[in-house]
N, C-alpha and C positions, 0 to 999 in steps of 0.2 A: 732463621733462614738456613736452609740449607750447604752444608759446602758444595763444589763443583765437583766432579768426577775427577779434573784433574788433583784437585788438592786430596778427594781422597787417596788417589792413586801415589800421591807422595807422601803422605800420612802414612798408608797402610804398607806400600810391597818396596818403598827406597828406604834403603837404614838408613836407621835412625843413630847416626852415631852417638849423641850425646843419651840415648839408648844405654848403653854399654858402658861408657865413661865417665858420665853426669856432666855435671858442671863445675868440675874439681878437678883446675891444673893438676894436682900432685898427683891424679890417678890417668892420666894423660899415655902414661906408660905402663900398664897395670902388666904384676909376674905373671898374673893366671887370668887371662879372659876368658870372660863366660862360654860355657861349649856350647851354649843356645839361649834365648833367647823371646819371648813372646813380646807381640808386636805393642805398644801403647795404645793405637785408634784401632776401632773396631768398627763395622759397619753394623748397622739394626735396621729390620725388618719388623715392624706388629705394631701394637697388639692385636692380635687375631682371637677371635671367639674359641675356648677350650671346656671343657666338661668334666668333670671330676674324675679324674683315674680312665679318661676317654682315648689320652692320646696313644694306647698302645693297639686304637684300632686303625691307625694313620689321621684321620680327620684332621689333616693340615691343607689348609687353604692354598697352600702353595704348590702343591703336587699337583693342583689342574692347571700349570703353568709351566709344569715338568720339575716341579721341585727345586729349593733354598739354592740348593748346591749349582744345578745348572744357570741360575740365573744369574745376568749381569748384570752389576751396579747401573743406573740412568736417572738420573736428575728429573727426567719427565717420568716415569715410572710412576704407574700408581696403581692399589692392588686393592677391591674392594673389602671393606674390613666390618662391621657390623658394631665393634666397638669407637672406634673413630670419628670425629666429627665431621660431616657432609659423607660419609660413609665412605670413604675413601683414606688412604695415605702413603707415602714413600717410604721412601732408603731416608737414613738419619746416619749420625754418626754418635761414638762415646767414647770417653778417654779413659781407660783401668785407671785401675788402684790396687797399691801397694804391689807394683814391680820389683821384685827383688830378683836379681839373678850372681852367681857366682860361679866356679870353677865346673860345679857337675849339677847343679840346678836350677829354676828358673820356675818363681811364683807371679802368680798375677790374678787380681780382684778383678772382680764384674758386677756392676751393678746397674741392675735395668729398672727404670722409673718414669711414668708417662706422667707429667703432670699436666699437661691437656686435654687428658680425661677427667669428665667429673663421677669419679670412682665414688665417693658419695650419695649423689643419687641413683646411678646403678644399683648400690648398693641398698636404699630404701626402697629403692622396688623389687628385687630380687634375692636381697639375702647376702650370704657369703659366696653363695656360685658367682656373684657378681664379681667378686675382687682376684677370680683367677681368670689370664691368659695363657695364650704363647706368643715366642716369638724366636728369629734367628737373629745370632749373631755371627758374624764373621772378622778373624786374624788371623797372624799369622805365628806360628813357630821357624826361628829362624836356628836352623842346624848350623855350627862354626865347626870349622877343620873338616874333619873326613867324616866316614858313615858314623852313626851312633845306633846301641841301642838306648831305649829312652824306655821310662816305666810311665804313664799320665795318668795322673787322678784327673776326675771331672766331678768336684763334690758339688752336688747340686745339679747336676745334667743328668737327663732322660738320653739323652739321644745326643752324640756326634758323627761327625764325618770328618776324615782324613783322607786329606787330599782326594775326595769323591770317592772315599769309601765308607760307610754308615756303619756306624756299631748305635747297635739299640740293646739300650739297658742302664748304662753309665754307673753313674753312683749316686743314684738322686737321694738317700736318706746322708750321704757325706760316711760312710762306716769305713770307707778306707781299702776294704778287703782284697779286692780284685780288681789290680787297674793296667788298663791295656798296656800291651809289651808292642812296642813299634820300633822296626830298623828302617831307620832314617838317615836320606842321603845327606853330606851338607847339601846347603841350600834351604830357599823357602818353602813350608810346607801349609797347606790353607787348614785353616782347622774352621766348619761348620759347626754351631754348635745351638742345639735345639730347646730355648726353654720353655719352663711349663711351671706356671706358678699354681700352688696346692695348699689352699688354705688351711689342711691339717698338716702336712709338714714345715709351713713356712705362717700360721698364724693370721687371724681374721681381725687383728687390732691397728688403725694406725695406715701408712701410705702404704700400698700392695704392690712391694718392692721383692724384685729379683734378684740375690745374692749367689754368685759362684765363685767357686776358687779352684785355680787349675794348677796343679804345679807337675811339672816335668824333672825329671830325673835322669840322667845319665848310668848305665849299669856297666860294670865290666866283669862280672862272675855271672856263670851259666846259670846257676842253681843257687837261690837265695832262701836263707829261714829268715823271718818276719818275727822279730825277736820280742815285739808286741802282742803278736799271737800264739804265745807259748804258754798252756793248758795245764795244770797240774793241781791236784786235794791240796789241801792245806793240812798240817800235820796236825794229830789231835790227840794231845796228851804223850807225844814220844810213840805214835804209831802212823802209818798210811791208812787212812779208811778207804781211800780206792785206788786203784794200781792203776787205773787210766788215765792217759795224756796223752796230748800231741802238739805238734809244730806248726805250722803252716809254711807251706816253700812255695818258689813261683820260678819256671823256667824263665829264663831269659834268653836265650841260647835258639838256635835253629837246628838242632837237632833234638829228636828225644832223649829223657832221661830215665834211667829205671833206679829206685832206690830198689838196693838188694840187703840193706841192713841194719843197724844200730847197734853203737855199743857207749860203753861208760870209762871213766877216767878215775875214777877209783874203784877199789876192791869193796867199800860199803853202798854201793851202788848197782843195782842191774838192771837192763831196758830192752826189751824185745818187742819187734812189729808185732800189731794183730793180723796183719794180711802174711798167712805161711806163702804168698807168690811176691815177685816181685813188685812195686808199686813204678807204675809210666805215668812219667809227667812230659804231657807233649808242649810243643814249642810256644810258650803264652800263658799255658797251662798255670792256676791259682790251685793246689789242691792240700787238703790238712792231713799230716801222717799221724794216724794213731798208733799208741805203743802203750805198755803193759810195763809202767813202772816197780822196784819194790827199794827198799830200802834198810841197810841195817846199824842200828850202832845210835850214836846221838845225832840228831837229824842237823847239819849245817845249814847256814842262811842259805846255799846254790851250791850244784853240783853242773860238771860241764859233761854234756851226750855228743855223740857225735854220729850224724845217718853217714848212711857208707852209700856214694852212686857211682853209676859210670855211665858214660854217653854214649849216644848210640852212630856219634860220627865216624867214620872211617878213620881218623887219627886219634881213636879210643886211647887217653892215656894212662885206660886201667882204672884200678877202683880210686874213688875220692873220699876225704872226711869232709864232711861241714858240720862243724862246729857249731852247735847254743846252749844257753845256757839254762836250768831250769830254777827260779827263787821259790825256794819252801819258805813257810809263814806256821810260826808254830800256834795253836790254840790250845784254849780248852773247851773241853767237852761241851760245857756250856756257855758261852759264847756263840754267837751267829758264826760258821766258818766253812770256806768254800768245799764241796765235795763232789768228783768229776762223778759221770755213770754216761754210761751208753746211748745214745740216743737209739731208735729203731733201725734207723739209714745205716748207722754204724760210726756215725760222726762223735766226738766226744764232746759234750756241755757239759753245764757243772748246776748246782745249785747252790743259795747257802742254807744249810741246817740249824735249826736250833731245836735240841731235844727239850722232852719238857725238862719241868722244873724238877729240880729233888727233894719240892715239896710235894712235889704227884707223886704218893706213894702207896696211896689203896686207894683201889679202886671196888665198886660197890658188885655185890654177890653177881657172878655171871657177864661180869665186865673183864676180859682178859688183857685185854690193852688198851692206849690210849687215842683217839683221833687224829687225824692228819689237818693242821690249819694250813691252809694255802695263802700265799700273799702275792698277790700279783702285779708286779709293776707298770707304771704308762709307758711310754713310747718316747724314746731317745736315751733309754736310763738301763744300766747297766745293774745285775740283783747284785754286787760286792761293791757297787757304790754306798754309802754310807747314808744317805738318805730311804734307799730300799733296805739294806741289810740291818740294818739297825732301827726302823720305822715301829717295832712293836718293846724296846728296851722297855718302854715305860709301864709294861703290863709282863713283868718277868717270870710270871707263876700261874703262866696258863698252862692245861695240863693237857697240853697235845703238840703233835712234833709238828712245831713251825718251821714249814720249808718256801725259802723266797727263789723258784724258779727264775732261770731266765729265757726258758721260750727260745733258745739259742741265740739270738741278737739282740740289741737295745730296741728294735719293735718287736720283740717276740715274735719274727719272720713273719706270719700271716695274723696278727692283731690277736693271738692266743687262738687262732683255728686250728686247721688240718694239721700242720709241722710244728707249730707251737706249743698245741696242747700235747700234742704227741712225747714233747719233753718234758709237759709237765708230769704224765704219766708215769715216762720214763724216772724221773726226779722223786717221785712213788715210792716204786717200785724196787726204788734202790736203798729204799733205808734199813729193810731185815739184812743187807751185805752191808751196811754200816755197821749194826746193829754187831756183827759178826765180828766184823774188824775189828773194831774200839775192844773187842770185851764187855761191852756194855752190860751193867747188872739193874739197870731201871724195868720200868715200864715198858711193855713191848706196843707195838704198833697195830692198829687197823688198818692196813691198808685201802679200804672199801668205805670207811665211813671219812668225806671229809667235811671240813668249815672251809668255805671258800668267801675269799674277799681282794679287793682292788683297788685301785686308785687311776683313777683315767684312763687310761686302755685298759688298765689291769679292772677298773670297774665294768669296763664294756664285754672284760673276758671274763668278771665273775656272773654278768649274765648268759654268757655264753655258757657258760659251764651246768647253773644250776634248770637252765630251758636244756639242755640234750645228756646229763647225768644225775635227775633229779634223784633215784634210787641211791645214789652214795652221798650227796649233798643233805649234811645234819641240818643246817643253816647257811646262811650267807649275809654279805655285807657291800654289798657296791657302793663305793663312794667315788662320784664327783663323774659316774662313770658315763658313756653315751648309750644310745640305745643300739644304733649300727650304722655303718658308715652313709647309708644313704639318707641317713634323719641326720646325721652332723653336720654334712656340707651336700646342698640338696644336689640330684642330676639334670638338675630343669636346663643344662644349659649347653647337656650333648646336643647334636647335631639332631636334625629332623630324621625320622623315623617310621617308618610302618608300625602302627601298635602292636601288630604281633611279635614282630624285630623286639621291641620295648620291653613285650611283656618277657618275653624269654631271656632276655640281659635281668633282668630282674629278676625272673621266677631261679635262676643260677646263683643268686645269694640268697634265697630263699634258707636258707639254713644258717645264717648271720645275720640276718631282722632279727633280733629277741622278742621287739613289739610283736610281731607275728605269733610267737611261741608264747608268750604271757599265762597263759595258764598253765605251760607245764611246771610252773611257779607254785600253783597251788599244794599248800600243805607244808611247804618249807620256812619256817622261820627267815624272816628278812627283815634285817636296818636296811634304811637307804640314807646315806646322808651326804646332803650339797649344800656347798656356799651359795649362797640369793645374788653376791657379786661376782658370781664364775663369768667370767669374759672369755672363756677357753673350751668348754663344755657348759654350755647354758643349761641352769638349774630345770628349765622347760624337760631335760631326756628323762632328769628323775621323777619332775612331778605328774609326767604322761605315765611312765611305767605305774606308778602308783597309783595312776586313774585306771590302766589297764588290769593291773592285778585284781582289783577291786569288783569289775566285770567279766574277770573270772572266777569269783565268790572265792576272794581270798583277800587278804588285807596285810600289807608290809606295814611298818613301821616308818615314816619316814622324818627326817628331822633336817632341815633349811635351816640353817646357820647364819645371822644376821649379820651382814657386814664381812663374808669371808668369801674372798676371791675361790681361785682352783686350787691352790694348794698355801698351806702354810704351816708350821714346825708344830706338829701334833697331828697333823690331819687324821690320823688309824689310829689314835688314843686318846680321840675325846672321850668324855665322861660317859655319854651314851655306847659310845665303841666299845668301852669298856666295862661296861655292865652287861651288855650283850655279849662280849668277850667269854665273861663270866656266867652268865646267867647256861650258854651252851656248853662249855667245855671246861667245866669241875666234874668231878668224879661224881657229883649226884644229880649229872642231866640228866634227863627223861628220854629212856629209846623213842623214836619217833611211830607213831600210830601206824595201822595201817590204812591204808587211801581204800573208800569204799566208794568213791563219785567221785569221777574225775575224768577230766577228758586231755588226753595227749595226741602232742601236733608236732608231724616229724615232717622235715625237709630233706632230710638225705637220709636214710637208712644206716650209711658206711662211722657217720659219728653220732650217733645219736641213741645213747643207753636205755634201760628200762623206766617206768615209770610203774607202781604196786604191783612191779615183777610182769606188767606186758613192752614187751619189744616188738616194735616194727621191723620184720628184716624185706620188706619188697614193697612197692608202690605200683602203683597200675601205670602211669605217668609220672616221668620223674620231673616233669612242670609243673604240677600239682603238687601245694601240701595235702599229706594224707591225714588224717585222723582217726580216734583210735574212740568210743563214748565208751565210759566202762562204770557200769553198776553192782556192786556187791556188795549179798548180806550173809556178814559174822555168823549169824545163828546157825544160818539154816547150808552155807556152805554155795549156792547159787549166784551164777555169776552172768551178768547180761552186757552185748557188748555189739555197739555198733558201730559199723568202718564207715569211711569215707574215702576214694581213693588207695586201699590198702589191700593188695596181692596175698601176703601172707604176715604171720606174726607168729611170737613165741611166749608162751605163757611160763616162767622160770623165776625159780624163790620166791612163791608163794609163801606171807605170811597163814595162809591158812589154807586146808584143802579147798579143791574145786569137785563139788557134789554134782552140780547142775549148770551147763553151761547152753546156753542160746547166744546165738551169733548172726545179728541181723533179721533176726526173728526163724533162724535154725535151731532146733536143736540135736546137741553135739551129743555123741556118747562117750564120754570120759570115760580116758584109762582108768585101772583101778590104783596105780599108783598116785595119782594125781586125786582119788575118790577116797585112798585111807590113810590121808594124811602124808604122805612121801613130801612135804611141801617144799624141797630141794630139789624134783624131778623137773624136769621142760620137756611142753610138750608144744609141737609145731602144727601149726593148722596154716593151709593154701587153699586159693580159691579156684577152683577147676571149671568149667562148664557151668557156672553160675552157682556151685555149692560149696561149701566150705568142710575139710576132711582132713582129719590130721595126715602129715607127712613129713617124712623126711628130707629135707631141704637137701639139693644136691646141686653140683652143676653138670651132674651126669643128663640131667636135666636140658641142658644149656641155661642152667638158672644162673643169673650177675650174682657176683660174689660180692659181700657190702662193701668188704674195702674198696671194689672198685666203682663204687659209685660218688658223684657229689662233681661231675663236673672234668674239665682238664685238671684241676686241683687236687684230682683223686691219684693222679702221678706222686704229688707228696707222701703218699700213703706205701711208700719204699721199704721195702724189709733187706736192707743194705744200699751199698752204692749204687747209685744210677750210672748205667752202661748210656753212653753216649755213641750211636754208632752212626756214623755217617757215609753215602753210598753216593757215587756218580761224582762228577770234575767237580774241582772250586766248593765242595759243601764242609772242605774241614774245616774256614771260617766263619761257616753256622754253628755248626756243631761246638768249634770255640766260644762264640760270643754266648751258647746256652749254660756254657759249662762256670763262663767266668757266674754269668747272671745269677746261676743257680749259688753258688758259692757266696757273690755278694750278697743278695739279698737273703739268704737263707742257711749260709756257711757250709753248705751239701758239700760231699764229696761225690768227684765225675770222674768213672775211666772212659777215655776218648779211643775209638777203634775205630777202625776200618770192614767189624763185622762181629756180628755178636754171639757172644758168650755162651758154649753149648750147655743146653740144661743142665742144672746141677755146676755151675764152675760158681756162678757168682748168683746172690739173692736177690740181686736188688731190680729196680724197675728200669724197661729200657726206652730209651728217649732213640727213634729213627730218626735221622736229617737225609733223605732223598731230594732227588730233583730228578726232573725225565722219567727214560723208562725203566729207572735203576732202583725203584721201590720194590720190595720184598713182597709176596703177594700172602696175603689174609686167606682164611680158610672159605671158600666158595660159597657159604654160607653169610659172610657179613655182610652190612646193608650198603655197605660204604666200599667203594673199589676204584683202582684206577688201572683204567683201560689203555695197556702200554704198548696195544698192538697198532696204535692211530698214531699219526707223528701231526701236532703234537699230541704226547697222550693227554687223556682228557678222565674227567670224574663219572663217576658213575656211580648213581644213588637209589635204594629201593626203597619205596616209601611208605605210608603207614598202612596204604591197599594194597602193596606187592606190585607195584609198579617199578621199572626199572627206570630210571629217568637219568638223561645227560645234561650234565650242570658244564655252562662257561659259555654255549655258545659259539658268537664269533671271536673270543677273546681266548682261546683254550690257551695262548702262550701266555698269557697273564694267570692261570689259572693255579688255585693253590689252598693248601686244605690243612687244619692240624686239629687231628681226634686221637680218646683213645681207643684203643681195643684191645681184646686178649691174646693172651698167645698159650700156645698149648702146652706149658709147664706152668703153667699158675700165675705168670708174671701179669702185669700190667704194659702195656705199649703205647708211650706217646709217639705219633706218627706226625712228622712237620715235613710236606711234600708242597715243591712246585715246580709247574711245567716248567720254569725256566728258573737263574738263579736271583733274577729279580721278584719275581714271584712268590718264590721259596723265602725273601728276606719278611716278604711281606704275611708269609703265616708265622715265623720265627717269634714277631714283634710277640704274639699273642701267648708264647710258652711261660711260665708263672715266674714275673717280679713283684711288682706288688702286689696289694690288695686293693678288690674293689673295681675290676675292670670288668666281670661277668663274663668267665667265658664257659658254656654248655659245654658238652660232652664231642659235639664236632662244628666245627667253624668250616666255610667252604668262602674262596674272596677269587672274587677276578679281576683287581686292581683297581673299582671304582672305590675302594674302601679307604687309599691314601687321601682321597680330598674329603669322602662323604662319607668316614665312620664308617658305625653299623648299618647304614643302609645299604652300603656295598656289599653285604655279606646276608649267605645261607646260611644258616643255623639251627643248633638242636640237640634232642635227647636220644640217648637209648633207652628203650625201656628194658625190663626186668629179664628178657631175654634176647640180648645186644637188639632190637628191630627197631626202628625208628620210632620214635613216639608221633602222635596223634597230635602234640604240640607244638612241633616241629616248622617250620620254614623254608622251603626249598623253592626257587624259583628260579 
């Protein structure tokens, strides 16, 4: 039975003294009471129907009721729910766990569990989508004495609100990084807090229980370094192999700060910013400073740095030190051992290294160096934890530089996609400066040719890898891995939809299906190997891929392991691992053939390599996969080749000249470089007026450049920091909540402005936060526009006939849109625009935290979308030259 409104009302907002005091005369008189305080009862609202990685399109049932926050507790309250018995249910109440508070903090457990559901046979009929909901909770934070600032984690939360103000993003993986900075009056403050159970981050075994843990912190320095997040190489052999590091600081303070510098506390020490300007950290602001270590003499266990700031308050008390500290770890050579490099953004990761063996020492006629083995880890795991860094010990005389990336986070930010593989690249790319560093007198490196292998995400990203860079992939090895996220935990259980709405959420991960790309498999040596008892990743992902490979006339290796869950202490050096280890990468493997039949299937152009030296660089439709049928014979030099969906391509490192080339049942006339043998040359063919003729690919053309293709996700694709600019009242804490998101879930670095960056100051891509009629206007040309001469302004959309059409209606103050577009110095522009600033919160939700939401290239919502998803929403592609695609959704 329920309690009464009045008990909750004494439960929840009258202190609770024995709160604070417990039950323990002797603490009756405590020296240091708590400076705050979370409440014991909580109120609950659910389970409500959710969809896998759905909620960041609103699809909360309670926003057609005006939303968690505005509603008042009522005993007769009842909200229809679809998971609930008689279809209906109330308010409930639940008492935390594990209350702790003291002088400057204050922890508190959450656990949410219906057991009046029979989540059991939910679950027999529908799978694991069955065992996830949402729901709200509500407490309170009780501020003691005077104002505070407060730092709050929300490990496990999507989405809260303070005191009726929403931050969407939270810190649902639990990683810590960036957690909101709040000045709080004393007094009660109501904290909302939004869950969302995820049967990949929270597990499909067992009662389908919601765990959170929120703890509050008291700050009293402006400017904090996070002494957890202090970045530096490991020393290797009495040298630095990389000079890169950094800090992580987080303003606490209400005014800005600018670091202006760094220095060292001994003479065998020196440390300098990589940014020659000032580095601004605004008020909330989570951001990482890189600097450019070196070192001289015998390297001690920790050396203290000190950034130099000053604040940008009127009572400026001049420059500051903050002090941290950095722990060096000495190795050798050989040994697995951490090594920082650059990421593209400009952010610093690390990887760990292990050079071959120094029993790799000849290599066979015309082999100048050795391979690169990739080791990819799952998702929650760190590469210098000891289970990844050390996972291949048992096979110590393999003769290629094993490098265990970490994808910059414990999920490798997007599951080894866009920004994750981008550091495995990065992690590459950086071993010839290793290589430099050490002095190293071994075996030098291939950059180009790698053995890529995984273990549960990292298997699902060794499919990633060898479906879109099959040309450098010698072999591969996915173990235990999935196929993609939408075969792991199905999406049968978003919200109703228009199939076309459907298709296009789908056809936008169209380039993370592997099963879809399966044949770009063909030809590469593959082990697959899974436990029969995987409870975590069902043996089903590997023994589908292996039915899939097989109908694309290629045949993996696969080996089911009787009796072996998801993981256990050998998993990447069984006997079979291990012979295949071997059988690829000794000095007497076999170059791999060239591909004379074969067909390649690209979903994005922007990550997706060559395959027998042909690249897709454009698609007709970027809703469509394109495909590539390619026939060619050795003898005779003839090459035959049919598209599907494919604008233009590139034919580049030819194993052997191209004599004769038909395309589509054209034929070409080949250069003569490409005719006597140049088989290093590339040459570019587009499809014009219905014929195909080499050219030179431009965007003098107004041709998409590949990087900026693949979705809103093509923002990741930063060649430096993301300018965060935000324009018109109240959008700095949009612009904030992107910057923290971006940082948590992806550890990006954000400079936050009031106006952006003139060409040429900074590289990186810019992220607009408008509202009203204070959006920057695009060049006359895009298809996509807001018309800010209407009060309110309103969208304006040209479609895939050149029709001008106005999107919102009677709703235009609801009206709200986040695409990207280019801008006229190269960058990339994500644009996150609403007529108003509730509007504007509600394109925000859609800018990239996790993975697996599906979001196209423009999203358009006029506020039906907080109750009813994606059916509230216009949606769609650019195609090849920014104009709306044919696949498109606009209504």
């Amino acid at each position: 039975m329920r309690h009464s409104l009045l008990r909750f009302a004494v439960l929840l907002f009258a202190f609770n003294f024995s709160s604070v005091y417990g039950q323990n005369p002797s603490l009756m008189f405590p020296i240091q009471p708590p400076s705050m305080e979370f409440s014991r009862t909580w109120l609950l609202l659910g389970p409500f129907q959710i969809g896998t990685r759905e909620a960041a399109w609103g699809a909360d049932p309670l926003e057609y009721y005006g939303g968690f926050t505005g509603i008042t507790p009522n005993d007769n309250a009842t909200f229809p729910s679809s998971l609930a018995p008689n279809g209906f249910l109330g308010w409930s109440s639940i008492d935390a766990k594990g209350l702790e508070n003291n002088s400057s903090t204050s922890k508190v457990s959450i656990h949410v569990h219906f057991p009046g559901i029979d989540w059991a046979f939910l679950q027999s009929i529908y799978g694991w989508a069955a065992l996830q909901y949402q729901a709200w909770v509500r407490g309170e934070l009780v501020i003691h004495g005077g104002p505070q600032a407060v730092v709050l984690y929300t490990d496990g939360v999507l989405e809260c609100s303070v005191d009726g103000i929403r931050h969407f993003g939270g810190d649902f993986y639990s990683f810590r990084k960036a957690p909101l900075v709040l000045n709080l009056d004393s007094g009660r403050h109501v904290l909302d807090l939004r869950l969302v159970r995820d049967v990949r981050a929270m597990g499909g075994i067992g009662d389908p229980t919601i765990e959170v843990h929120l703890e509050a912190k008291t700050v009293t320095t402006q400017l904090e370094a996070d002494l957890e997040r202090v970045l530096v190489s490991d020393v290797v052999d009495g040298r630095l192999p990389s000079p890169y590091g950094s800090v992580v600081v987080r303003n606490h303070g209400e005014s800005w700060i600018d670091i202006v510098g760094i220095s060292t506390l001994d003479v065998e020490t020196d440390a300098k910013l990589l940014s020659n300007m000032s580095i601004g950290i605004a008020p909330g602001q989570t951001r990482p400073v890189a600097f450019r270590l070196s070192i001289n003499g015998a390297a001690p266990t920790a050396r203290t740095i000190a950034l130099q700031y000053k604040s940008k308050a009127q009572t400026d008390p001049g420059i500051v030190h903050l002090e941290f500290i950095i722990k060096l770890t000495e190795r050798s050579a050989y040994e697995p051992h951490k090594v920082t490099h650059l990421h593209p953004s400009g952010i610093v990761s690390y990887a760990i290294l292990r050079p071959p063996s120094p029993n790799c020492t000849a290599l066979p006629e015309g082999k100048a160096a050795a391979p690169v083995l990739l080791q990819l880890h799952g998702a929650g795991l760190e590469a210098d934890s000891t289970p990844v860094a050390h996972a291949l010990d048992p096979v110590p005389d393999i003769c290629a530089w094993v490098i265990f990336p970490t994808g910059v986070t414990p999920w490798s930010s997007d599951d080894w996609h866009t920004w994750g593989f981008s550091d495995v690249e990065a992690a590459i790319t950086n071993i010839p400066s290793w290589i430099d560093a050490t002095g190293w007198s071994g075996i030098g490196v291939d950059v180009d040719r790698w053995f890529v292998s995984g273990h549960s995400n990292g298997g699902q990203g060794t499919w990633y890898t060898l479906t879109h860079w099959p040309d450098k992939v010698l072999a591969a090895a996915p173990v235990s891995g999935y196929l993609s996220i939408h075969s792991y935990v199905p999406y049968q259980f978003w919200l109703p939809m228009d199939p076309h709405r459907r298709a296009i959420i789908e056809a936008s991960a169209n380039s993370f299906r592997h099963e879809l790309l399966a044949s770009n498999g063909k030809g590469i040596p593959i082990l697959q190997q899974h436990g029969d008892q995987d409870d975590n990743v069902p043996a089903y992902h590997s023994r589908f891929m292996h039915h899939l490979l097989e109908q694309a006339g290629w045949r993996s290796t696969y080996n089911e392991l009787a009796g072996k869950g998801h993981w256990f202490d050998g998993v990447m050096t069984t006997e079979a691992l291990k012979d295949f280890y071997r059988e690829h990468l000794t000095p007497s493997s076999p170059s791999p053939e060239a591909m004379l039949d074969f067909e390649l299937v690209v979903a994005n152009p922007g990550d997706t390599g060559s395959k027998g030296g042909v690249r897709v660089t454009h698609l007709k439709d970027a809703g469509r996969l394109g495909k590539m049928f390619v026939n060619a014979d050795r003898n005779t030099g003839s090459w035959v080749v049919r598209t599907d969906n494919v604008l233009a391509f590139e034919m580049e490192k030819m194993l052997f000249p191209v004599v004769d080339l038909v395309v589509d049942g054209q034929r070409i006339v080949v250069p003569s470089s490409a005719k006597n043998g140049e088989v290093h040359s590339t040459v570019a063919l587009q499809r014009r007026a219905g014929l195909w003729d080499f050219a030179a690919l431009s965007r003098s053309d107004g041709l998409r450049r590949p990087d900026h293709m693949g979705g809103i996700h093509a923002i990741l694709r930063s060649k430096g920091r993301f300018e965060v600019v935000h324009h018109g009242p109240e959008t700095f804490r949009i612009a904030l909540q992107i910057s923290r998101n971006l940082h948590q879930y992806y550890a990006a670095d954000t400079e936050i402005s009031s106006r952006a960056s003139r060409g040429g100051e900074a590289d990186g891509n810019i992220i607009t936060v408008a509202v009203g009629h204070h959006l920057p206007e695009s060049h006359d040309e895009f298809p996509l526009q807001v018309n800010i001469k209407t009060s309110p302004p309103h969208l304006m959309v040209r479609d895939e006939e050149g029709r001008w059409r106005e999107y919102g209606g009677r709703n235009r103050e609801l009206c709200s849109a986040i695409f990207i577009r280019p801008t006229a110095v190269g960058k990339l522009e994500l644009v996150v625009w609403g007529a108003s600033l509730p509007a504007l919160e509600d394109a925000a939700r859609l800018a990239p935290t996790t993975t697996g939401v599906g979001q196209p290239d423009f999203i358009l919502l006029d506020g039906r979308s907080r109750w009813s998803g994606v059916e509230g929403a216009s949606l769609g592609f650019f195609d090849s030259y920014w104009n709306v695609s044919g696949s498109s959704l606009v209504s």
